[in-house]
C-alpha distance (Angstrom), angle and dihedral (degrees) to the residues before:
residue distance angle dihedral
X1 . . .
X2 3.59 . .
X3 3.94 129.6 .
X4 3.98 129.1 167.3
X5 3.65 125.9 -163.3
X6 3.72 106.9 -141.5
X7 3.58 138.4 -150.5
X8 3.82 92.3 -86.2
X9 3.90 127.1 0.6
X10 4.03 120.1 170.2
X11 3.79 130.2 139.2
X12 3.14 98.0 -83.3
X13 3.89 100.0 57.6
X14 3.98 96.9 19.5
X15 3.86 90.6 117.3
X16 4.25 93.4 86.2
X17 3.97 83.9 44.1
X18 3.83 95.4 51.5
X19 4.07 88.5 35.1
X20 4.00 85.4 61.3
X21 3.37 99.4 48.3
X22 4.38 114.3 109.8
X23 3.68 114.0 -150.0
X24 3.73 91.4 -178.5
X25 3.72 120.4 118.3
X26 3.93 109.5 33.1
X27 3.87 98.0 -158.3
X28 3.66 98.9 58.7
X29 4.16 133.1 43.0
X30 4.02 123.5 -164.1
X31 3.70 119.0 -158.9
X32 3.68 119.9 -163.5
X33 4.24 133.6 164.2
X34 3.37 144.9 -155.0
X35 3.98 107.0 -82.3
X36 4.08 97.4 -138.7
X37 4.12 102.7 28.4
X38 3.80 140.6 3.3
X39 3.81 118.6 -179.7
X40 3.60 115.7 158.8
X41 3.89 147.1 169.4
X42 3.41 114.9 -99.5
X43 3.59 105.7 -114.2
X44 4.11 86.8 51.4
X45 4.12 75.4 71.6
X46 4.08 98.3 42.3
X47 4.24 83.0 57.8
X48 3.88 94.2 55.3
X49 3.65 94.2 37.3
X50 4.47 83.8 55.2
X51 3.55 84.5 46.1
X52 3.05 99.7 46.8
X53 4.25 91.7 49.7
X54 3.28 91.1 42.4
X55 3.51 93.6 60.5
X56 3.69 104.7 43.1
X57 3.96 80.4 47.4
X58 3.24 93.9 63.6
X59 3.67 94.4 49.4
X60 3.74 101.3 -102.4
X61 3.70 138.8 110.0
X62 3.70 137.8 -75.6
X63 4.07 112.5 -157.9
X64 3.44 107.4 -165.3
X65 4.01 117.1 -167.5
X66 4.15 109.8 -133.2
X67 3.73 106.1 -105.8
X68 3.52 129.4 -118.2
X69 3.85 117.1 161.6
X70 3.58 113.7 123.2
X71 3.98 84.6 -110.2
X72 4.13 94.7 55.9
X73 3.85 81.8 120.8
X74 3.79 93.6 59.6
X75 3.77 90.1 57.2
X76 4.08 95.8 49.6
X77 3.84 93.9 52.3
X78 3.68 93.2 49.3
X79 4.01 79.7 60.0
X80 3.77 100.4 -118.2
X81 3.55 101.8 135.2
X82 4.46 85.5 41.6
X83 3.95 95.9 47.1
X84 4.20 88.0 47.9
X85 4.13 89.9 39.1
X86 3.61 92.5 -120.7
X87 3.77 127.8 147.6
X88 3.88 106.6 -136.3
X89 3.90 93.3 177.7
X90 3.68 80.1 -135.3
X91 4.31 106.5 150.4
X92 3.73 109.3 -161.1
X93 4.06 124.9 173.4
X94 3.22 119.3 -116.8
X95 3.55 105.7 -82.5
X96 3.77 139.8 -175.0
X97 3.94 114.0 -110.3
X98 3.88 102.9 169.5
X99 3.88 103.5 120.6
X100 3.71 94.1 20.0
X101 3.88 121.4 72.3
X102 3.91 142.6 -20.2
X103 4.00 106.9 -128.2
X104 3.61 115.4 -125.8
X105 3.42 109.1 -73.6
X106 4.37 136.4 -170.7
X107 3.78 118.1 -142.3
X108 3.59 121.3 -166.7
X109 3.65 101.1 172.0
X110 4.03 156.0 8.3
X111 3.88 90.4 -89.3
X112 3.71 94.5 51.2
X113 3.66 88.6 50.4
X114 3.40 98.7 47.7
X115 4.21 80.1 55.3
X116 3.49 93.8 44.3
X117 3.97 89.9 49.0
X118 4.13 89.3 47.5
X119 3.57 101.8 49.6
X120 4.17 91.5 38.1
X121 3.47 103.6 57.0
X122 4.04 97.0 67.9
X123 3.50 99.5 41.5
X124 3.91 83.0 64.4
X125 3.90 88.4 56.3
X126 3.67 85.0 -145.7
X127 3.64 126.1 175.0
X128 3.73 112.4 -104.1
X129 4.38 91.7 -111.5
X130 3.98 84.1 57.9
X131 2.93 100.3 51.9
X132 3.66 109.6 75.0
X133 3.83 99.6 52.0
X134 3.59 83.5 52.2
X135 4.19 97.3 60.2
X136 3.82 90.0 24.5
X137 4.44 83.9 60.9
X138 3.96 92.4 46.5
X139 3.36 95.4 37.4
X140 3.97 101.0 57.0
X141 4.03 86.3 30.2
X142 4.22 85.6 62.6
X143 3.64 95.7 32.4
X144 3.84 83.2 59.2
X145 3.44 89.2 53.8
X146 3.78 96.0 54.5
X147 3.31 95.1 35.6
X148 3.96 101.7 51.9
X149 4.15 112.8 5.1
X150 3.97 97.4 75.2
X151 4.19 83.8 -143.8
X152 3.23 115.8 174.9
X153 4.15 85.8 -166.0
X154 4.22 94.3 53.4
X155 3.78 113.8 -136.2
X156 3.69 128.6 -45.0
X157 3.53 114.5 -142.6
X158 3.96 141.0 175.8
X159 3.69 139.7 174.5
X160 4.11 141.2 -170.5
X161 3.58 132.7 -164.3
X162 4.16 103.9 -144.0
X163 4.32 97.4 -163.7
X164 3.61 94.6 -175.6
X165 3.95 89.8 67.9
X166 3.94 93.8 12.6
X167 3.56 97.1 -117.4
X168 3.41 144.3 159.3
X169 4.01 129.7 -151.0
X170 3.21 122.2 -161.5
X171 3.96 132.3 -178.9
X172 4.05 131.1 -177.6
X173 3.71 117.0 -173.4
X174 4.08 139.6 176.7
X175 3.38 141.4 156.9
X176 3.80 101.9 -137.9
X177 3.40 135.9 115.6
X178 3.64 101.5 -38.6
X179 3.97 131.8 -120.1
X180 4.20 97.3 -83.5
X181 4.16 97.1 50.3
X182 3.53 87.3 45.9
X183 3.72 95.5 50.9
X184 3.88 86.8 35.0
X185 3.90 90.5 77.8
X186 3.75 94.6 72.4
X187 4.06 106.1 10.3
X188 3.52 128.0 44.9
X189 3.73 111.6 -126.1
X190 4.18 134.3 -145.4
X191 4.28 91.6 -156.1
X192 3.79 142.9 -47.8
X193 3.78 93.0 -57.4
X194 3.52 101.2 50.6
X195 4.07 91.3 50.6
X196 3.98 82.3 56.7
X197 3.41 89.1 51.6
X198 3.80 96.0 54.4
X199 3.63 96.6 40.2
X200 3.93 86.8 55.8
X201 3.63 87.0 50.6
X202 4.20 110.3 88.5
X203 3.20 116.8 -124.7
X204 4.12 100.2 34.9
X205 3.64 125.0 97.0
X206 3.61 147.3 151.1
X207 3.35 102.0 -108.9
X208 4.46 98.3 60.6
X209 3.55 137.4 7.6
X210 3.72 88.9 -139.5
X211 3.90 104.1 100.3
X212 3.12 121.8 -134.5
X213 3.94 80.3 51.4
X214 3.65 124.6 -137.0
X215 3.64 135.1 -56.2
X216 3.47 103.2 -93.0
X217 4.15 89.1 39.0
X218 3.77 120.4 31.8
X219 3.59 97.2 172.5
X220 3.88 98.3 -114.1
X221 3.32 111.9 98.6
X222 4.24 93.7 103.4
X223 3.95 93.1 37.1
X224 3.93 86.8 54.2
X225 4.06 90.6 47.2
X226 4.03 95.7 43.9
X227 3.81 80.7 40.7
X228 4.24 90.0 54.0
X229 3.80 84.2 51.3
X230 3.35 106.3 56.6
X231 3.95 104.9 32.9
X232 4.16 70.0 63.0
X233 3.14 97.4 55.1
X234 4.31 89.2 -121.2
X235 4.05 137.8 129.6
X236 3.36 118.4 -92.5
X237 4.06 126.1 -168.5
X238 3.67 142.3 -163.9
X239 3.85 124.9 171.8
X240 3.84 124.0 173.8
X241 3.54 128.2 158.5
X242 3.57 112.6 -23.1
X243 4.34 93.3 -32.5
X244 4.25 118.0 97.5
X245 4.06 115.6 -160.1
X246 3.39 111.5 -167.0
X247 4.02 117.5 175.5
X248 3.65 107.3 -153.1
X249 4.24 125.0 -136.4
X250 3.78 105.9 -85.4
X251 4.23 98.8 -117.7
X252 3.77 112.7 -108.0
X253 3.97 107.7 -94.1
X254 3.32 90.2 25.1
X255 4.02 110.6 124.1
X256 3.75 111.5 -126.5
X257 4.04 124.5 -113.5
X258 3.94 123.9 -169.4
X259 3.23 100.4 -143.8
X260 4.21 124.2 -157.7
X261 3.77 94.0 -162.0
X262 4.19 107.2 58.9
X263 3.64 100.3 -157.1
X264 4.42 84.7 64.7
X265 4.01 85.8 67.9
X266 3.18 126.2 90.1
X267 3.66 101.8 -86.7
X268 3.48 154.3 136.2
X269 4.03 120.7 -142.7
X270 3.34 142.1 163.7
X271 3.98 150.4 -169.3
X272 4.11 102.7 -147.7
X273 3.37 99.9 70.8
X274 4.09 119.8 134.9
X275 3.43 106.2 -94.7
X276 3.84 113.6 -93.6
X277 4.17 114.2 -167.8
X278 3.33 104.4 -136.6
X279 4.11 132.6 0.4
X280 3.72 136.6 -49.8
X281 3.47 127.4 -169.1
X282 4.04 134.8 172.1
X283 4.05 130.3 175.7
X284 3.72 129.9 -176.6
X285 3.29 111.4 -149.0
X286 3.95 124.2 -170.3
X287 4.04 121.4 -146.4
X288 3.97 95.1 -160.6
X289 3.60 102.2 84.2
X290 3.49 126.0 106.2
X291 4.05 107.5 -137.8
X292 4.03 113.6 91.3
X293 3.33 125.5 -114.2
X294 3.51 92.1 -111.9
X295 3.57 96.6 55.8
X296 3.66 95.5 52.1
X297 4.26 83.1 53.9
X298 3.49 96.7 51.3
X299 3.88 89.4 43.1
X300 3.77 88.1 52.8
X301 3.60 105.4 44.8
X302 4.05 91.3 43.6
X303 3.86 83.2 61.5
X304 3.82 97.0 48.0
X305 3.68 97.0 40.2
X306 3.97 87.8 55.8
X307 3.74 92.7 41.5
X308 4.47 83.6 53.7
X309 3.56 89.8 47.5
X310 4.16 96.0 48.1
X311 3.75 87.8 45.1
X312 3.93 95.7 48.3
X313 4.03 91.3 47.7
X314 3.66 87.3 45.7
X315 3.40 93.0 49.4
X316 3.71 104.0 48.6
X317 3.45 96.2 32.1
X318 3.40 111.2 136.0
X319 3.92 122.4 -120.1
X320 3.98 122.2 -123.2
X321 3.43 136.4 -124.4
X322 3.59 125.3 -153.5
């Protein structure tokens, strides 16, 4: 396999990234970077990072080009070279991160996230309205990971606070299953792109036909994150397989819809991606808007339980005979 960090690689121009990855030969992974400049989103790190594990999991070998972009430092304190065992030679000076980023980090389990959530939250120095969407996004992201991948390497997830624009970015990787077999246990599915589209849908998962799901899994979890993202006006992302989702900013003025099907956002998507084993997904999320958390959940979970309760009548409704 073969993946290049570019000069410049965030959500909204991750398609030439994701275009250039290689998932050819399985027992072997080569890293290389732009020469002069690499700046990068995030989850563009969890996905060589899973890679990377994946690989060396498996036996085979990473080959990691020696970095020399101006920003090589950037990429050794957001762990990179650590989490894959690597020795970058990189020397950095000790260096104050709180505020800045989350290193890359692997989760195997509730308890680690739960430790993971803990310590994250005031290294961010967020305020205290921010912080829930923040740990309510990783949270379901890694719980989806548990709960549906079948990885045997947990999730691999990493954040950055941006202050100039007062953003956060924040990626979830594995290299499980993948979005369409998981889906595939309760929902037949046409390719990659439509099991994105019905996992973005509330109400449908994996684990029941019934929508609305079940008690411990009601199928929402993504609709409520692409939902956080665009009442915010921010890019949202979900790759599995060979399928891209990519929810687009919301123009200013324009007035805000929560829609149940995905493909009604503003989006662009496609079916031709490489093929990625498992499931990415990266949100921005900006921390300068005015409406509360808790408004924004109440506003979202009015709209799915309505959408549930039109589908059910629809679906049960009973035919007549004249």
């Amino acid at each position: 396999m073969e993946i290049h960090l570019p000069n410049s690689a965030f959500l909204g121009n991750i398609d030439p990234f994701i275009r250039s990855y290689r998932p050819n030969n399985k027992k072997e992974l080569k890293i290389s970077f732009n020469d002069a400049w690499v700046s990068v989103h995030p989850v563009v790190l969890c996905m060589v990072a899973s890679l990377g594990l994946y690989v060396s999991n498996g036996g085979g070998e990473i080959f990691c080009q020696k970095p020399t972009a101006t920003s090589k430092h950037y990429l050794e304190r957001m762990g990179l070279f650590q989490i894959l065992e690597l020795d970058s030679e990189i020397k950095i000076k000790s260096h104050e991160s709180a505020g800045r980023f989350i290193p890359l980090t692997q989760i195997f389990n509730s308890q680690e996230l739960y430790k993971f959530i803990t310590e994250m939250i005031p290294l961010l120095h967020s305020e205290p309205s921010h912080v829930e969407p923040i740990k309510y996004v990783i949270s379901e992201l890694v719980r989806n990971v548990f709960e549906h991948s079948e990885s045997e390497m947990g999730a691999i997830v990493c954040a950055q606070y941006h202050k100039k624009n007062n953003v956060i970015r924040i990626g979830v990787v594995d290299s499980g299953i993948g979005i369409r077999k998981s889906i595939s246990y309760s929902y037949e599915t046409e390719d990659d792109l439509h099991a994105l589209q019905l996992a973005l849908t509330p109400g449908i998962t994996g684990k029941t036909r019934n929508i609305g799901g079940t008690e411990t899994n009601a199928g929402a979890g993504l609709f409520f994150i692409k939902s956080i993202a665009k009442v915010n006006r921010d890019f949202f992302v979900i790759y599995s397989g060979n399928a891209l989702y990519k929810l687009l900013k919301t123009l200013p003025g324009s007035p805000i819809k929560l829609n149940m099907n995905p493909f009604e956002d503003r989006s662009s998507r496609s079916n031709n991606f490489p093929y990625w084993q498992g499931t990415v997904v990266g949100i921005d999320i900006s921390l300068n808007r005015h409406q509360t958390f808790d408004k924004l959940l109440e506003l979202i979970r009015e709209t799915y339980f309505k959408d549930i309760k039109e589908r059910k009548k629809e679906r049960f409704k009973k035919p007549k005979f004249i």
